[in-house]
ChimeraX commands (.cxc) that place a marker at each C-alpha (Angstrom):
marker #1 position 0.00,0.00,0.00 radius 0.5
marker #1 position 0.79,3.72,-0.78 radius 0.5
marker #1 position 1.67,6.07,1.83 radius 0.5
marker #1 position -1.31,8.48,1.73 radius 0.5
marker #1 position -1.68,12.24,3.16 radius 0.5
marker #1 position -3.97,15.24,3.30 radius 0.5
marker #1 position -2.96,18.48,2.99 radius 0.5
marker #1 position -4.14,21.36,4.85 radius 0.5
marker #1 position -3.22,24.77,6.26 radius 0.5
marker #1 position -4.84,23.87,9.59 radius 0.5
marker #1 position -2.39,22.25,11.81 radius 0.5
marker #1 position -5.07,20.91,14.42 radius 0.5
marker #1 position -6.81,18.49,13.01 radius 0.5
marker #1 position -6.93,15.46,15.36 radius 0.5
marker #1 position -9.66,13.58,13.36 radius 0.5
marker #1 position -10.64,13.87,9.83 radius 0.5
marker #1 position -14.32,13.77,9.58 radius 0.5
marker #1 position -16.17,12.59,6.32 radius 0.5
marker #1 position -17.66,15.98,3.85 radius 0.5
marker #1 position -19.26,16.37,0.64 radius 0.5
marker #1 position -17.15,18.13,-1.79 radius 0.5
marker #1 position -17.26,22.11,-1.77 radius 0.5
marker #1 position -18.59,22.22,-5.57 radius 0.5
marker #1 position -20.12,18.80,-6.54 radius 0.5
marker #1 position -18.77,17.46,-10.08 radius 0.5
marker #1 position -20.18,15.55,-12.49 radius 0.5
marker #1 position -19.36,12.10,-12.42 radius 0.5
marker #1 position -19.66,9.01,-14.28 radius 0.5
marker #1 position -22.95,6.36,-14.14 radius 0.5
marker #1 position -22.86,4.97,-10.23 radius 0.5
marker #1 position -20.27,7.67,-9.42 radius 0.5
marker #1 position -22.57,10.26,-7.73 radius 0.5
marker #1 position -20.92,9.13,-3.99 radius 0.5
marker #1 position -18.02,10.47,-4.76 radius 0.5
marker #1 position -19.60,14.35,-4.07 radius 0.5
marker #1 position -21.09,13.05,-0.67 radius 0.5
marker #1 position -19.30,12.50,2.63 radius 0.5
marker #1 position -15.59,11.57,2.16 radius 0.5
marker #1 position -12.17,11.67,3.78 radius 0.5
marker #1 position -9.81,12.64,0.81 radius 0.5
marker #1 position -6.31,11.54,0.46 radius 0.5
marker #1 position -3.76,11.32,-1.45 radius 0.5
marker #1 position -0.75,9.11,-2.64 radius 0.5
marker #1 position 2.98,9.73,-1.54 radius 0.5
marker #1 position 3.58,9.55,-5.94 radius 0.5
marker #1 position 0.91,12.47,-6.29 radius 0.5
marker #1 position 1.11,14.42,-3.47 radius 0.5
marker #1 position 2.83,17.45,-5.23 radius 0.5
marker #1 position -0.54,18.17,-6.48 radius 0.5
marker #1 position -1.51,19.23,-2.98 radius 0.5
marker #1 position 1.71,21.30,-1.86 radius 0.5
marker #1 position -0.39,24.43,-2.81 radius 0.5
marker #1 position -2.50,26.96,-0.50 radius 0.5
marker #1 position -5.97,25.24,-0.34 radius 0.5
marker #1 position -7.75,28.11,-2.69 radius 0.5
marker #1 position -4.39,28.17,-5.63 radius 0.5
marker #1 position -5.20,27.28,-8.75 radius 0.5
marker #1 position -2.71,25.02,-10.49 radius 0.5
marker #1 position -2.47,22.46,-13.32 radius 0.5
marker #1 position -0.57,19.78,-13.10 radius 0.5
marker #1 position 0.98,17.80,-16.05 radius 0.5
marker #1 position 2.91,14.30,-15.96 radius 0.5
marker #1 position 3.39,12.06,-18.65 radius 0.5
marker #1 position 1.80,8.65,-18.90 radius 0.5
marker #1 position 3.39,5.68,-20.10 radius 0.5
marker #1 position 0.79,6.05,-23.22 radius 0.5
marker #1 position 1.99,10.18,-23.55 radius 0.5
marker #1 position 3.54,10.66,-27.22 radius 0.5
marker #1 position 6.38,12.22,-28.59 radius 0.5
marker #1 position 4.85,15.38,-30.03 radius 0.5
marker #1 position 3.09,15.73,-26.42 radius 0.5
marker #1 position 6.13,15.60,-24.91 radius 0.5
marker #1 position 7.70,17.78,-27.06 radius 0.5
marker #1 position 4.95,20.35,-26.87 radius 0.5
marker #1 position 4.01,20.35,-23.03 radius 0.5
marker #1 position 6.76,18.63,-22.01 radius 0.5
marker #1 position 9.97,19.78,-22.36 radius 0.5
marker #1 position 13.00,17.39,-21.82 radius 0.5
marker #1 position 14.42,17.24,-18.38 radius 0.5
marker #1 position 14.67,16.17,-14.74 radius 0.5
marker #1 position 10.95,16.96,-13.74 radius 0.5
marker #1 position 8.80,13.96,-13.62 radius 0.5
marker #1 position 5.65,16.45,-12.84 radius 0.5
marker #1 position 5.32,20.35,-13.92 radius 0.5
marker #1 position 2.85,22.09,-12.10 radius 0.5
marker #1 position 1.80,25.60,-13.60 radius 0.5
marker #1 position 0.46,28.41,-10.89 radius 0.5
marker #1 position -0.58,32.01,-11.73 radius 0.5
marker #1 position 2.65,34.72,-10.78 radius 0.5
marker #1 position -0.35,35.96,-8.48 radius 0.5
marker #1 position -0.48,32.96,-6.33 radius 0.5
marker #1 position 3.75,33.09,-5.68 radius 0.5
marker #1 position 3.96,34.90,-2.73 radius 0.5
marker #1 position 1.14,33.22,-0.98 radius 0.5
marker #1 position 2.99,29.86,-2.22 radius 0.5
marker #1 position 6.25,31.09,-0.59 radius 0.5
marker #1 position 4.96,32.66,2.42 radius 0.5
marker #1 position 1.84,29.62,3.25 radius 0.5
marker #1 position 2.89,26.63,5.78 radius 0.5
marker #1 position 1.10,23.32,4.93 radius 0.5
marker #1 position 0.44,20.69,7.50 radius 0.5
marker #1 position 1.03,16.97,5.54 radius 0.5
marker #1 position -0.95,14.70,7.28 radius 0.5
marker #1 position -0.15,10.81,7.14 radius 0.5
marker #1 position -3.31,8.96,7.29 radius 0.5
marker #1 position -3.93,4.79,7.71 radius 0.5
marker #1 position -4.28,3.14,4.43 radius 0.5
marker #1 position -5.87,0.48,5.70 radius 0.5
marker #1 position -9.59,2.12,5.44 radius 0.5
marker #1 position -9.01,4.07,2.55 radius 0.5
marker #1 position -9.75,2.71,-1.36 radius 0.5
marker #1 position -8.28,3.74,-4.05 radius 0.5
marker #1 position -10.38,5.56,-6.76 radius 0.5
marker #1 position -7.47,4.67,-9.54 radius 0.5
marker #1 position -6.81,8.39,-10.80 radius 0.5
marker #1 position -4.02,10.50,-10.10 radius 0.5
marker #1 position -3.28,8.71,-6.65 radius 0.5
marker #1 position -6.29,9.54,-5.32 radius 0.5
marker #1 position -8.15,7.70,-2.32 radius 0.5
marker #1 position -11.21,8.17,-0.04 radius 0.5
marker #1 position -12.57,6.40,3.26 radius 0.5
marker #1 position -16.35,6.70,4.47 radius 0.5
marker #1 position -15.19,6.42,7.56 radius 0.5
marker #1 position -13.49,9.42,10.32 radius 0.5
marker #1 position -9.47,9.00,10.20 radius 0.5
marker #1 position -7.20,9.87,12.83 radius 0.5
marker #1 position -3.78,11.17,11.57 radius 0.5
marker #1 position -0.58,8.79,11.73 radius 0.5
marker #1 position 1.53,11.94,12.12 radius 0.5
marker #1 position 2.01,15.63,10.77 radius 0.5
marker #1 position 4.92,17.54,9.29 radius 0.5
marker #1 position 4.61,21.18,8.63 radius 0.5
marker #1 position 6.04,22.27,4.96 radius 0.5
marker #1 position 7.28,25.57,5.12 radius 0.5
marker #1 position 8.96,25.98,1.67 radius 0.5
marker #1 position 6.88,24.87,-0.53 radius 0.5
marker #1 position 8.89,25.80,-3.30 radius 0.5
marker #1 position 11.76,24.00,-2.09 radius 0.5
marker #1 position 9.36,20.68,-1.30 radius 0.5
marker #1 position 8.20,20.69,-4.73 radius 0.5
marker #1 position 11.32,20.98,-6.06 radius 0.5
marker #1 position 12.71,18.17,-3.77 radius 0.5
marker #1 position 9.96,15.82,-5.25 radius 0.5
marker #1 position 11.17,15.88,-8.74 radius 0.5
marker #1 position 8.47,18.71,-9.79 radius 0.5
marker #1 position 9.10,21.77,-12.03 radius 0.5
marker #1 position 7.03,24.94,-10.66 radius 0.5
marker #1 position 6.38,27.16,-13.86 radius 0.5
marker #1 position 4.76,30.87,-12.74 radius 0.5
marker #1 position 2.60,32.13,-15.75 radius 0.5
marker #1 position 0.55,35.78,-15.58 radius 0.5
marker #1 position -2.29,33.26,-16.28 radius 0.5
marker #1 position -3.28,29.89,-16.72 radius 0.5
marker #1 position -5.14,30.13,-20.10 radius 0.5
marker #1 position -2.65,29.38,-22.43 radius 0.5
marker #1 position -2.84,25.52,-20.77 radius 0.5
marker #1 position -6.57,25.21,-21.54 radius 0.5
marker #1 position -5.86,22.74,-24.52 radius 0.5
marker #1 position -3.72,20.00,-22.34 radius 0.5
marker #1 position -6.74,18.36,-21.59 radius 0.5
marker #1 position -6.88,17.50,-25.31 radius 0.5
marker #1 position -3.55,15.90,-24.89 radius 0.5
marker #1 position -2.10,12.24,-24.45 radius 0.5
marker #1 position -0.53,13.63,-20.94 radius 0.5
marker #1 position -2.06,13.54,-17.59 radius 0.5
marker #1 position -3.67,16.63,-16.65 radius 0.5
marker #1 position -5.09,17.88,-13.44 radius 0.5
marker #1 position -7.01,21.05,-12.73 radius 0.5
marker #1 position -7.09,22.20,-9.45 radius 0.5
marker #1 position -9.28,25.11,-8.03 radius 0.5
marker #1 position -9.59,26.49,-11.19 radius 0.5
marker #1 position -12.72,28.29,-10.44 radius 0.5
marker #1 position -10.01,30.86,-8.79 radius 0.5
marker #1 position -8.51,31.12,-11.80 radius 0.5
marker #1 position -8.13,34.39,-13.81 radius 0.5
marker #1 position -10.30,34.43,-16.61 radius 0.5
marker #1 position -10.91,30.70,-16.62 radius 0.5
marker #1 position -14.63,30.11,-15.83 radius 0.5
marker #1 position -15.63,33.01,-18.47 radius 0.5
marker #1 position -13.10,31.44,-21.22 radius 0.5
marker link #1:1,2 radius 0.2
marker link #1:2,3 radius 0.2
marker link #1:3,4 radius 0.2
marker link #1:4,5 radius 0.2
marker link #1:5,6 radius 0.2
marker link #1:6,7 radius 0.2
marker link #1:7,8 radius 0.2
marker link #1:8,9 radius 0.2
marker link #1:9,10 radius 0.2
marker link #1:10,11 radius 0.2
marker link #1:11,12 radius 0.2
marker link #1:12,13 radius 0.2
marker link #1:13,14 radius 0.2
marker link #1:14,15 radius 0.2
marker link #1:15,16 radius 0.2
marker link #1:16,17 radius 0.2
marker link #1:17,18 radius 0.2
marker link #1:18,19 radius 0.2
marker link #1:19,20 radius 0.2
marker link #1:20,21 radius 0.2
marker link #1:21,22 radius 0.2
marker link #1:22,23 radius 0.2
marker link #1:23,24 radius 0.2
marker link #1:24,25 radius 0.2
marker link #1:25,26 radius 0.2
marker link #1:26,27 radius 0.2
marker link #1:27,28 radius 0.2
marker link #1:28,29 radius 0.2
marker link #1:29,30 radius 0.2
marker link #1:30,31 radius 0.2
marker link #1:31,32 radius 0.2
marker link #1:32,33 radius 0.2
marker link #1:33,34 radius 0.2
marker link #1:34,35 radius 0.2
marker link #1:35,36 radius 0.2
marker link #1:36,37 radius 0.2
marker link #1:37,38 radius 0.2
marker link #1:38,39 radius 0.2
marker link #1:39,40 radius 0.2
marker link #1:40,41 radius 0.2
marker link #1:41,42 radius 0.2
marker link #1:42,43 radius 0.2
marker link #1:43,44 radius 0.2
marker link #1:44,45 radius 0.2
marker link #1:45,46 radius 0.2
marker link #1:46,47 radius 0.2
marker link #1:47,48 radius 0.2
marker link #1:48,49 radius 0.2
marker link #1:49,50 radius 0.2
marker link #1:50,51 radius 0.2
marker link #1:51,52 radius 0.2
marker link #1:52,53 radius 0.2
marker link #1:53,54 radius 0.2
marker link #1:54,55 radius 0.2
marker link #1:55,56 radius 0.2
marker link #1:56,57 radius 0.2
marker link #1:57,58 radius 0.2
marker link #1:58,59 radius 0.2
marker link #1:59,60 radius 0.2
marker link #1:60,61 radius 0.2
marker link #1:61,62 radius 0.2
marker link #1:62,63 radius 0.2
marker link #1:63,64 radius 0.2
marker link #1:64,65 radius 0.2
marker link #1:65,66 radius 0.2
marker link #1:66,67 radius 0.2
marker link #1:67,68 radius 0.2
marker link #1:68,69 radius 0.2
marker link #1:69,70 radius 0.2
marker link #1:70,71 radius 0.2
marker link #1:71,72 radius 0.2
marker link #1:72,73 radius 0.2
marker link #1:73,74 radius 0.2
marker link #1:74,75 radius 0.2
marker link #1:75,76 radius 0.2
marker link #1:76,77 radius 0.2
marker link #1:77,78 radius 0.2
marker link #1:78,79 radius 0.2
marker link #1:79,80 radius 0.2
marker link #1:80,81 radius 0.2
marker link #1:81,82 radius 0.2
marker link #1:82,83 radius 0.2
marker link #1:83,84 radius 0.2
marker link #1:84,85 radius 0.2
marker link #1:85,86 radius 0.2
marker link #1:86,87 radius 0.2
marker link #1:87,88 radius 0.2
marker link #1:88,89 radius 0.2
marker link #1:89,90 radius 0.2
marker link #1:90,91 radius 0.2
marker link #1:91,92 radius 0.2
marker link #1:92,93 radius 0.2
marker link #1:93,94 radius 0.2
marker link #1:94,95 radius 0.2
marker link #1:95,96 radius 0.2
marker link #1:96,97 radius 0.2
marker link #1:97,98 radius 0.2
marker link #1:98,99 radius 0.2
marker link #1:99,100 radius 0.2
marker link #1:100,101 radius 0.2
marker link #1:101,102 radius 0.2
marker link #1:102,103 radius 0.2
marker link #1:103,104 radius 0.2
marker link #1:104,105 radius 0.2
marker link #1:105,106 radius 0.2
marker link #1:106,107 radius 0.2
marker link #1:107,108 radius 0.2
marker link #1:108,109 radius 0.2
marker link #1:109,110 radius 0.2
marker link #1:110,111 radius 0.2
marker link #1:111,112 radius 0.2
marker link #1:112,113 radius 0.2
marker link #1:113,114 radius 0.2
marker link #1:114,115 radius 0.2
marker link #1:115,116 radius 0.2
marker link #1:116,117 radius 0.2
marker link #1:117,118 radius 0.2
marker link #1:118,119 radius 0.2
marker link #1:119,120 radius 0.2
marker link #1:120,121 radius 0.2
marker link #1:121,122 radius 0.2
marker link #1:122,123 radius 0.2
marker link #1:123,124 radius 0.2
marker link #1:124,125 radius 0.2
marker link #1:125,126 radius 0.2
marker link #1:126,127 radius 0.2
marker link #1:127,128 radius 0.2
marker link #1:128,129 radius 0.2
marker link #1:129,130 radius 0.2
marker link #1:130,131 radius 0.2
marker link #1:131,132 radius 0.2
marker link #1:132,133 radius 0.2
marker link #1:133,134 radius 0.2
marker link #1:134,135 radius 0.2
marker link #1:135,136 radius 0.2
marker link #1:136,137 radius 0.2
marker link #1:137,138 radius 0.2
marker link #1:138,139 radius 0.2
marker link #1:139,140 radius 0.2
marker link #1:140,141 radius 0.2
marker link #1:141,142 radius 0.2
marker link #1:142,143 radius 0.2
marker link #1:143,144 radius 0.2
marker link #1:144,145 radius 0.2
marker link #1:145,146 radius 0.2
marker link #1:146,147 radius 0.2
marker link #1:147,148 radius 0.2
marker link #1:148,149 radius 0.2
marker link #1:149,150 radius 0.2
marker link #1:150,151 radius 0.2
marker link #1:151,152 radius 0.2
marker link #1:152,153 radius 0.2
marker link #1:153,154 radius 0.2
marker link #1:154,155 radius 0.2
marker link #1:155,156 radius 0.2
marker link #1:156,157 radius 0.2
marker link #1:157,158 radius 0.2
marker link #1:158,159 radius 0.2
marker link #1:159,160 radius 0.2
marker link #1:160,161 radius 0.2
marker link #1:161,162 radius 0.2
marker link #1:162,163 radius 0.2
marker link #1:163,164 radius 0.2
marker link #1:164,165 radius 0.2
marker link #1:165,166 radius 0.2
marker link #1:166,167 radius 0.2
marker link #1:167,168 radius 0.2
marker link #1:168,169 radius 0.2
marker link #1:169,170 radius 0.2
marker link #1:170,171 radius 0.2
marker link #1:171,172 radius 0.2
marker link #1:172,173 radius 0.2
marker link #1:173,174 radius 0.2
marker link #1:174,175 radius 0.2
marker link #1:175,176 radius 0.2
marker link #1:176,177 radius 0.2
marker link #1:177,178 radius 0.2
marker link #1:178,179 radius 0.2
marker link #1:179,180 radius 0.2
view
């Protein structure tokens, strides 16, 4: 089993309590539990996805063993990075200046949902342990993740088309994206 965490920028939570998502999505046939009442977690493999203030809006890109060439070559520039993760230049000081709490949590009551690392329990789940992340830059970059600051995140709206993994995260708070 995975190691699994939660992020948050509340550093007392003694018991994680199951909650309906913020802004229900629309989910596949037999899917609809996944907006009710939920513990959320997340893979040690995917966790840079979650090194973020709760409300910044990132995407997140990482090949896939199916990603082609001219993907790569488009999105995915050769290098070290096995994840780039794109935030708005008006989201970097908050990102620099925000302490996250990683919280470990039991993987024995959690199951997986099979995308992007991550996992959700029905049940309460008391933390294993918590480590405070103070440079998030620094933690990003010391997970094998490429932090690119654009003016906006627009310009990324086509990698969803692509053969890469993308993941959109509070993009609702994202300049110009929900009237695009």
């Amino acid at each position: 089993m995975p190691r699994l965490f939660h992020f948050s920028e509340d550093p007392t939570i003694a018991r994680f309590v199951p909650r309906p998502v913020v802004v229900p999505a629309e989910r596949a046939p037999g899917m609809d539990w996944l907006n009710g009442p939920l513990v959320w977690a997340i893979e040690a493999d995917w966790q840079a996805m979650y090194v973020f203030p709760r409300d910044c809006p990132r995407i997140v890109l990482r090949p896939l063993p199916t990603t082609t060439a001219e993907d790569l070559a488009a999105w995915f520039p050769p290098g070290s990075a096995r994840m780039i993760v794109h935030v708005e230049a008006a989201w970097l000081s908050r990102l620099r200046t925000t302490p996250i709490h990683r919280y470990e949590l039991p993987d024995d009551q959690f199951e997986s949902l099979r995308d992007a690392g991550m996992w959700v329990s029905r049940d309460p789940a008391e933390p294993l342990g918590m480590e405070t992340l103070t440079d998030l830059p620094a933690a990003l970059a010391a997970d094998g993740v490429e932090l690119r600051v654009m003016p906006d995140l627009l310009p990324l709206k086509g990698v969803w088309q692509t053969s890469l993994h993308a993941s959109g995260v509070r993009l609702r708070n994202a300049q110009g994206w929900m009237a695009a």
